[in-house]
N, C-alpha and C positions, 0 to 999 in steps of 0.2 A: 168403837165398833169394828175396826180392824180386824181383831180376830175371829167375830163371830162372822164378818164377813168373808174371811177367811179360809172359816168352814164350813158357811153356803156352800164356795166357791170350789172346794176341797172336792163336796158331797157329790156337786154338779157333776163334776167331771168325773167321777166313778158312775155315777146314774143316770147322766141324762146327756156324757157326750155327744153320743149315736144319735141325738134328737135337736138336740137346740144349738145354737152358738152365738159366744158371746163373752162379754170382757170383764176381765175384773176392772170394778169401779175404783178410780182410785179417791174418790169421794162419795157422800151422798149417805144412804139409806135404803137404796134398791141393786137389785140388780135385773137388766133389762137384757131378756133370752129372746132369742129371735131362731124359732123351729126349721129344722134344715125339710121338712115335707111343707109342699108348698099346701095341699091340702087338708094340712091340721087346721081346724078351726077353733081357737083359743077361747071364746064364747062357750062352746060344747066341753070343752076341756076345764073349765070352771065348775059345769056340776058334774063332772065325774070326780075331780081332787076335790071338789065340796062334800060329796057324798066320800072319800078316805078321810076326812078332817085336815085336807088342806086350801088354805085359801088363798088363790093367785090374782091379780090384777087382767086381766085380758087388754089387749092393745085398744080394741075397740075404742073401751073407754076415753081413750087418746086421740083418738082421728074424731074431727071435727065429723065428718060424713061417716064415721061408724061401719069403716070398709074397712077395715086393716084387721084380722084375723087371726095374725100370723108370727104373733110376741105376746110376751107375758110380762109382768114388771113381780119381782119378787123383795120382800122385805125382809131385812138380815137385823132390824134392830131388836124386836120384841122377844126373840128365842134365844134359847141357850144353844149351845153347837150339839149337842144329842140331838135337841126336839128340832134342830132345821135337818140334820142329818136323814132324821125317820122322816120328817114331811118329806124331804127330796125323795126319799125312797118311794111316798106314797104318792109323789108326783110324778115319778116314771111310772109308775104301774097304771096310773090314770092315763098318764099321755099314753102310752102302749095302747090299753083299753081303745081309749079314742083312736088310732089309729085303726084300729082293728073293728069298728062300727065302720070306720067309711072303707075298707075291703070288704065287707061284707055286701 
């Protein structure tokens, strides 16, 4: 999984510097972004990368009391490095999106 982790990791950092941060795994199957705006809400940010055809983990799911908003868990196993390439792409345009609802 190394390499396709990779180039999640690659993708990330062309696409979603300005927004998330967070480590390469040196193990595992995820990788766990934690949004540098404290008022992204990661919940909201599910169905807008649901609605580009990508599917993220939201933190929520994680905290016991379903208060934590503010991280996503991403999976680097199922794709090939193109199609996590294009999801990264289509998950910065969502998180932008989502930002861009709570300025409004």
């Amino acid at each position: 999984y190394r390499a396709r982790r990779d180039a999640l990791c690659a993708a990330m950092t062309q696409h979603l510097g300005d927004l998330f941060d967070w480590q390469v795994p040196s193990g595992g199957m995820f990788v766990w972004a934690t949004a540098r705006d404290p008022r992204l809400n990661t919940n909201l940010l599910l169905e807008k990368a649901m609605a580009q055809g990508v599917c993220i983990t939201p933190s929520s799911v994680f905290d016991p009391e379903g208060l934590n908003h503010r991280a996503i868990r991403i999976n680097f196993t199922l794709n090939d490095a193109q199609t996590l390439a294009t999801g990264v792409k289509r998950l910065a345009a969502a998180t932008r999106a989502t930002l861009a609802a709570i300025e409004d």
